[in-house]
C-alpha positions as CSV (number, residue, x, y, z in Angstrom):
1,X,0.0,0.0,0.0
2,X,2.9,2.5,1.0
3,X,4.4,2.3,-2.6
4,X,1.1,3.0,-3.9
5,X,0.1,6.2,-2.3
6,X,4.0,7.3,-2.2
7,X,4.0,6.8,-6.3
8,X,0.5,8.6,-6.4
9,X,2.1,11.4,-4.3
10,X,5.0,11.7,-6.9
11,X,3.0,11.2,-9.9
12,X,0.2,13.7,-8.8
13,X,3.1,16.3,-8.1
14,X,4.9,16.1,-11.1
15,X,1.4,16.6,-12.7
16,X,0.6,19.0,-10.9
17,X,3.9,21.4,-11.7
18,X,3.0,20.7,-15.4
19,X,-0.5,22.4,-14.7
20,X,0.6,25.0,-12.4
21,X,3.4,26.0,-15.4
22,X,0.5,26.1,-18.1
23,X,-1.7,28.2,-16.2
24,X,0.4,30.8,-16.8
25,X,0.4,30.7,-20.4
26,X,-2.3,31.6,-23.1
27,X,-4.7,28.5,-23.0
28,X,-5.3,26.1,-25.5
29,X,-9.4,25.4,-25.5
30,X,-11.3,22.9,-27.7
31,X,-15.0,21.4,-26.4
32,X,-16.4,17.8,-26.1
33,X,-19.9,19.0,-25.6
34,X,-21.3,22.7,-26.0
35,X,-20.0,23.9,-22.5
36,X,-18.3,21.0,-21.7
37,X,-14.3,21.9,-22.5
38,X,-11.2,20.6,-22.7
39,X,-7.5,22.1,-22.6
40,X,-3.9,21.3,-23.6
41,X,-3.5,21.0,-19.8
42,X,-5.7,18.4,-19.4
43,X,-4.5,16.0,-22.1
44,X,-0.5,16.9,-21.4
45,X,-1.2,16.3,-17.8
46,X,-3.3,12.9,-18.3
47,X,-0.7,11.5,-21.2
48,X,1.9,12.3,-17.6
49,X,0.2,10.6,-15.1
50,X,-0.8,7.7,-17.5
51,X,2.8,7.1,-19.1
52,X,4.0,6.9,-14.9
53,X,1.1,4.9,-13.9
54,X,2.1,2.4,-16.7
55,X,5.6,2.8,-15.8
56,X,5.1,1.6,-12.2
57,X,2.1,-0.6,-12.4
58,X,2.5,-2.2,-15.7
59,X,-1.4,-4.8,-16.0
60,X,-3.3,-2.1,-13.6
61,X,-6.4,-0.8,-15.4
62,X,-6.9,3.5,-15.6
63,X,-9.8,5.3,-16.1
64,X,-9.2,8.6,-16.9
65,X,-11.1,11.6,-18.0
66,X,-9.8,12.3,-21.4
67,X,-10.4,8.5,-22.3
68,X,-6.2,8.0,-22.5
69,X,-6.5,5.0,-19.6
70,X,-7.0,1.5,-20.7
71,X,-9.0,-1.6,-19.5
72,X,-7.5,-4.8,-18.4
73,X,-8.2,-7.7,-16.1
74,X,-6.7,-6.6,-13.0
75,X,-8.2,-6.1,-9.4
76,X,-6.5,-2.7,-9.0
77,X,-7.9,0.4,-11.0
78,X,-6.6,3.9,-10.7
79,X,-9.3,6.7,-11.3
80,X,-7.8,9.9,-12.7
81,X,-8.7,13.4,-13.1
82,X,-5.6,15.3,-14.3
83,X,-7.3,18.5,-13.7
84,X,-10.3,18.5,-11.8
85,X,-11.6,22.2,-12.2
86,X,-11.0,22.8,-16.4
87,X,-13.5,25.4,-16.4
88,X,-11.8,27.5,-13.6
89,X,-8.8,26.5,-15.3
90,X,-9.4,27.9,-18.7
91,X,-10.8,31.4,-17.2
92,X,-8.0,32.0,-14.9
93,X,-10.1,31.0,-11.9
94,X,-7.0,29.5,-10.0
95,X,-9.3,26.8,-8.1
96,X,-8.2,23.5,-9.7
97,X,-6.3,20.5,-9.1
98,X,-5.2,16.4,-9.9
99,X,-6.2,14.1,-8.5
100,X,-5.6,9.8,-9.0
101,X,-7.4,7.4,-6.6
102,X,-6.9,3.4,-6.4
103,X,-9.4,1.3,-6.3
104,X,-9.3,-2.7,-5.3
105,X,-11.9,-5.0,-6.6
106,X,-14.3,-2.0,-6.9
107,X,-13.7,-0.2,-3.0
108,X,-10.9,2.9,-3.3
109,X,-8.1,2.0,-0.9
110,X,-5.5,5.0,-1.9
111,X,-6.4,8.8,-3.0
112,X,-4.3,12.0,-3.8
113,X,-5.5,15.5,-4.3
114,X,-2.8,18.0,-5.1
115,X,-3.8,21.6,-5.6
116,X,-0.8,23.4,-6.9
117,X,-1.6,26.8,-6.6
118,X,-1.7,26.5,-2.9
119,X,0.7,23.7,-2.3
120,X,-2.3,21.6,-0.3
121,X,-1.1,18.0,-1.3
122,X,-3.9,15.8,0.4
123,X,-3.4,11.6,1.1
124,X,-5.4,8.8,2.6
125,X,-4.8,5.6,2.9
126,X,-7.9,3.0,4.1
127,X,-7.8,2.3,7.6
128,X,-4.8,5.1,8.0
129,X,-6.8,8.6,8.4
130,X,-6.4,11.4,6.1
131,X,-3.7,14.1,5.6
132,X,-2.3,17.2,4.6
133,X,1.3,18.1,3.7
134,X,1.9,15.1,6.3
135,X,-0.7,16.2,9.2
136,X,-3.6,14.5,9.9
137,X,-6.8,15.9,9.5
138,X,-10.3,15.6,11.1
139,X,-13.9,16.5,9.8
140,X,-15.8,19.3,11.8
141,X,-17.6,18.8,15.1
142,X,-20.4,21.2,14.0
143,X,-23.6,19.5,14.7
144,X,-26.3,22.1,13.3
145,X,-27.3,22.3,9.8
146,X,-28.2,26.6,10.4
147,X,-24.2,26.0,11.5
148,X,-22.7,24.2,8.4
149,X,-20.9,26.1,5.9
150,X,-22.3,23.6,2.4
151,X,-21.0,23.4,-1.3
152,X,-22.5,22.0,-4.1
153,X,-21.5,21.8,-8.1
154,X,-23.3,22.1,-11.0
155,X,-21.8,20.2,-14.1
156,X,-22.1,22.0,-17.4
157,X,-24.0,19.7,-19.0
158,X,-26.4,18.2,-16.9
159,X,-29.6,17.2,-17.0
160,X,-31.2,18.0,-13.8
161,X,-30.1,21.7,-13.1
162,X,-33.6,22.3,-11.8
163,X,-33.7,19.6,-9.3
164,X,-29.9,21.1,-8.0
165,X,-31.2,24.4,-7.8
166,X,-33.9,23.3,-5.5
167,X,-31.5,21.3,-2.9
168,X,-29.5,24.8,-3.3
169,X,-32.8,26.9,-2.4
170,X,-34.1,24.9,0.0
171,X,-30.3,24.6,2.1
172,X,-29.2,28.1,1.3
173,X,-31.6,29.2,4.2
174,X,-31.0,26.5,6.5
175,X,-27.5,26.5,6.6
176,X,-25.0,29.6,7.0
177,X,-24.2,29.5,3.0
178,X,-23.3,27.4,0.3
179,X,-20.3,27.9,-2.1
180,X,-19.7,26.6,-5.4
181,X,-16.1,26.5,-6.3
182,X,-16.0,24.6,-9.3
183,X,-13.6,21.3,-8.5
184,X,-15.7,18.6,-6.5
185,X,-11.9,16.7,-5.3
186,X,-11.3,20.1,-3.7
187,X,-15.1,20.4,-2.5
188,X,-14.4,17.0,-0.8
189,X,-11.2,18.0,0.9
190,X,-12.0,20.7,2.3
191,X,-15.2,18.5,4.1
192,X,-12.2,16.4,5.3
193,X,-10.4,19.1,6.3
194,X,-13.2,20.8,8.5
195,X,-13.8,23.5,5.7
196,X,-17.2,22.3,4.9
197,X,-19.9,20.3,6.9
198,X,-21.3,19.0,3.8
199,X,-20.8,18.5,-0.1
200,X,-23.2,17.0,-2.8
201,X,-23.6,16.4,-6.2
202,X,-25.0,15.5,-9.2
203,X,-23.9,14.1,-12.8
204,X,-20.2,13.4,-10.7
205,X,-17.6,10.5,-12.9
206,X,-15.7,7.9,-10.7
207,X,-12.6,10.0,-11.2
208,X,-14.3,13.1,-9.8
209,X,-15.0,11.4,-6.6
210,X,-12.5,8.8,-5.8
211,X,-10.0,10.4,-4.0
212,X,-12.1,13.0,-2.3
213,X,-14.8,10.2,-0.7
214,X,-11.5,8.0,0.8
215,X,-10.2,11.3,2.5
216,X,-13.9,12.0,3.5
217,X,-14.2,8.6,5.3
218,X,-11.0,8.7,6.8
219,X,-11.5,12.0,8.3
220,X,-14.3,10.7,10.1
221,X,-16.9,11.8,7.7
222,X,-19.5,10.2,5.8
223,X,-20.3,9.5,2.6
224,X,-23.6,8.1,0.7
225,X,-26.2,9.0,-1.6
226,X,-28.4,11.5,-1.1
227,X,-30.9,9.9,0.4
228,X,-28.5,8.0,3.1
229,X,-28.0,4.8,0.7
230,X,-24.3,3.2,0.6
231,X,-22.1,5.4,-1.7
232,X,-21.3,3.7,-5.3
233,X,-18.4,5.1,-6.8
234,X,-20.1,4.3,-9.9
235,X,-22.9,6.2,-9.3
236,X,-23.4,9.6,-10.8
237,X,-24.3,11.0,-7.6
238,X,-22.7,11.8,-4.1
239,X,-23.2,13.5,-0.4
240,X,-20.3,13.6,1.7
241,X,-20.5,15.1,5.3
242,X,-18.5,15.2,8.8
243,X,-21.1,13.0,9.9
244,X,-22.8,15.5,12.5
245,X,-25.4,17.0,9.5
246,X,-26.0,14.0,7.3
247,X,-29.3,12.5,8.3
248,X,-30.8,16.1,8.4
249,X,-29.1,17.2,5.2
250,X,-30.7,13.4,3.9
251,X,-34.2,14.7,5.2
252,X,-33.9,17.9,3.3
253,X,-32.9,15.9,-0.3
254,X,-35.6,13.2,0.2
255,X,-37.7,16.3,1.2
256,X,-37.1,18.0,-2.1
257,X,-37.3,15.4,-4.1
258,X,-40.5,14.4,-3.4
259,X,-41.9,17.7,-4.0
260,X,-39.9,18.5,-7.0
261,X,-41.8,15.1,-8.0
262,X,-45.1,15.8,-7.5
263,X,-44.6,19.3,-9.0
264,X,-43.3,17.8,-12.1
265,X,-46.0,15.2,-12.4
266,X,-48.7,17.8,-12.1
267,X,-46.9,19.9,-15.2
268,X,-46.8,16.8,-17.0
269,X,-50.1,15.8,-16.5
């Protein structure tokens, strides 16, 4: 396990310098999907992290972003975003970072986040806590909802904006605020580092989430769906919390939901 996370630490680094380096220069932008972009960052970095990953762990399957991994029969899979925040990225908005998480036979057991603007290099390992720059970190002890600073994201091209909007509404007032930075692995660090109470959301990839949910959990947080169900990193959804706010945050999702529902069954009818 230690030359797994140690490698990931190295790898995400060295990525991460890359990045850091090209934010500084004009930006090279092409799109997948209308509002969904790409740039030269994001393929240099994940053609990085891929050619190490091979390197050191010839036979382990990648998923990555960009589509550069590759498939194969092993046990071990590493999930990688090579820069987690594009959008923020491409407009000079310096909240971004990588991010590579290992997963065995389907349950993460290794996650980096490096942001490299700020130096925050965040590691857990399961069953061995979670850390940054080396010192251990712990989820909040706030146990009020009206007490919880939230964030939330809103992927360019999803679906079920409306439905998002609502949780936003609806928790905006019941909580002391809600920010939306624009890089769900950062979102999920700072709940592991005692930044944020909670952090949901919608539309999320594997490689968005991986790392983040392992340094959630081994801060002492907790992480499911929305509705309190076990958390599937192949789901398209998450809620991670310090633990104190879930089942109330849970409430308020199922709550909105169910009316968002009913309100769209009536207009449909």
């Amino acid at each position: 396990m230690e030359n797994f996370l140690s490698t990931a630490v190295e790898i995400a680094r060295e990525a991460g310098a890359l990045v850091a380096e090209l934010f500084k220069r004009p930006k090279e932008i092409s799109y997948k999907r209308p509002s969904d972009l790409v740039t030269n960052a994001d393929r240099r970095s994940e053609a990085l992290i891929i050619q190490r990953l091979r390197n050191h762990f010839p036979g382990q399957a990648i998923v990555a972003e960009e589509g550069g991994g590759a498939q194969t029969s092993s046990e071990y899979c590493w999930y990688v975003d090579p820069l987690d925040g594009t959008t923020n990225f491409a407009h000079g908005f310096a909240v971004f970072c990588v991010t590579l998480g290992l997963a065995y036979r389907g349950e993460v057991i290794a996650g980096v986040v490096f942001d490299p603007i700020r130096d925050e290099l965040f590691t857990a390992e399961r069953g061995s806590g979670a850390f940054l720059n080396g010192q251990r970190i712990r989820v909040s002890p706030v146990n009020k909802l009206s007490e919880s600073l939230l964030a939330t994201g809103f992927p360019p091209f999803a679906s079920n904006h409306d439905l998002n909007i609502q949780f936003y509404f609806r928790l905006t007032k019941l909580s002391h605020g809600i920010r939306r930075a624009g890089s769900a692995a950062l979102d999920l660090c700072s709940v592991a580092a005692g930044r944020f109470e909670g952090f949901w959301e919608l539309k999320l990839n594997p490689w968005d989430k991986a790392a983040g949910t392992l340094l959630v959990t081994e801060a002492g947080g907790r992480v499911s769906g929305l509705t309190g169900g076990p958390f599937q990193l192949l789901a398209d959804e998450v809620f991670a919390s310090n633990g104190h706010v879930h089942d109330e945050m849970c409430s308020v999702f199922s709550e909105v939901m169910a009316e968002y529902r009913g309100a769209k069954g009536k207009g449909e009818g």
